[in-house]
C-alpha positions as CSV (number, residue, x, y, z in Angstrom):
1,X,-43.1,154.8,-66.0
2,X,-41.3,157.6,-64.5
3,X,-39.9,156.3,-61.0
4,X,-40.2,159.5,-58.5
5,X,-40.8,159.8,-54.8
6,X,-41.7,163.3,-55.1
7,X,-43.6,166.0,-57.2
8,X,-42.1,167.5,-59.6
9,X,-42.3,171.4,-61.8
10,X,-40.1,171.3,-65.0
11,X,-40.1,175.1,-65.9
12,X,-39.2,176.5,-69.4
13,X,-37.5,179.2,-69.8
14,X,-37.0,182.0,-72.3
15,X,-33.7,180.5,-73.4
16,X,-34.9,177.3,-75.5
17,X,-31.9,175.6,-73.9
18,X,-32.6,175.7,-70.4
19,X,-35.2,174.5,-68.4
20,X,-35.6,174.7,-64.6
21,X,-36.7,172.3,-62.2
22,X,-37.6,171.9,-58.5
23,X,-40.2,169.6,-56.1
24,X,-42.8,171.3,-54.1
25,X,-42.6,168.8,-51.6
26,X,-38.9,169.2,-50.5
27,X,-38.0,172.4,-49.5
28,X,-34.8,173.9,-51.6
29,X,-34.5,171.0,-54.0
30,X,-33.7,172.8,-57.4
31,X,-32.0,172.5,-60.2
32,X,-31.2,173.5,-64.0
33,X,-31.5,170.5,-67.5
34,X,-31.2,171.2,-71.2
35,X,-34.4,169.6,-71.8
36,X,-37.4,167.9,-70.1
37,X,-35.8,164.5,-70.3
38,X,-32.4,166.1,-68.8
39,X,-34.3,167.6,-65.8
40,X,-35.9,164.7,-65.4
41,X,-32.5,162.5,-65.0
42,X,-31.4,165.4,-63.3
43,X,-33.8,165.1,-60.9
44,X,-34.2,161.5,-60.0
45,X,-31.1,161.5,-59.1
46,X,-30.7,164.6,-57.2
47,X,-33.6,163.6,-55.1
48,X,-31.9,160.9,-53.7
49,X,-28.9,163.1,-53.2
50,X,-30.9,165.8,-51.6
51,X,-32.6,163.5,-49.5
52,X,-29.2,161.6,-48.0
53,X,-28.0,165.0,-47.3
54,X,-30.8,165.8,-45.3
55,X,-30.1,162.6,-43.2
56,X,-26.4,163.3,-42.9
57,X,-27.5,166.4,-41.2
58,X,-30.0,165.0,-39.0
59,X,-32.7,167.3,-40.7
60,X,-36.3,166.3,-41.5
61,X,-36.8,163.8,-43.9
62,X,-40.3,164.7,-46.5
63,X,-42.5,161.8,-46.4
64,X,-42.6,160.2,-50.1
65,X,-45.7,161.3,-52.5
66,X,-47.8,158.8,-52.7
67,X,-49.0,159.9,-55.8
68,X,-46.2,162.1,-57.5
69,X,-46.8,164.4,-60.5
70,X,-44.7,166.2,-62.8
71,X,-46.0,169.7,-64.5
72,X,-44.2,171.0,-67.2
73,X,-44.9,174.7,-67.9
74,X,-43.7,177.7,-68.6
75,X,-41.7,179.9,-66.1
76,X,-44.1,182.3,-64.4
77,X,-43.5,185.9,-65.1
78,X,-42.8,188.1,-62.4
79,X,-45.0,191.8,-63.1
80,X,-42.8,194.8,-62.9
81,X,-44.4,198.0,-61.8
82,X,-43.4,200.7,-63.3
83,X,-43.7,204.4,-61.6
C-alpha cells in the first residue's frame, strides 16, 4: 500500500527520463523523478516537507484526503496557434 495523505498526478514527459509530479490538493507542491517509483519517494517525502513549511509560516494547512489517488499519465499538451 502506498502511504499518502494527498492526491497525487505523476506526469510523463517527452524525455523517457523524466517524469513530473504534483498534488491537486496542496497548492504549489511539485516536483521532478526519473521514474514513477522515484516521484513517488519523491513525493511522500516532500509532502511532509511541504506541509511543515507551511506550518513554519503560519500558512493554511490542506486537510488530509481521505481517499488519496495517484494518476499517472501523460503530460498534457498545450495547443499552439499559429497565425
Amino acid at each position: 500500500m502506498i502511504d499518502l495523505k494527498y492526491s497525487l498526478i505523476i506526469e510523463a514527459t517527452e524525455d523517457p527520463n523524466f517524469f513530473g509530479f504534483y498534488s491537486p490538493d496542496i497548492e504549489g507542491f511539485t516536483g521532478i523523478g526519473h521514474s514513477v517509483e522515484d516521484c513517488l519517494y519523491k513525493a511522500k517525502w516532500g509532502m511532509e516537507e511541504h506541509i511543515n513549511l507551511l506550518k513554519e509560516k503560519g500558512l493554511p494547512i490542506p486537510k488530509p484526503n481521505p481517499n488519496p489517488t495517484i494518476v499517472i499519465t501523460n503530460e498534457k499538451k498545450v495547443a499552439v496557434k499559429t497565425a
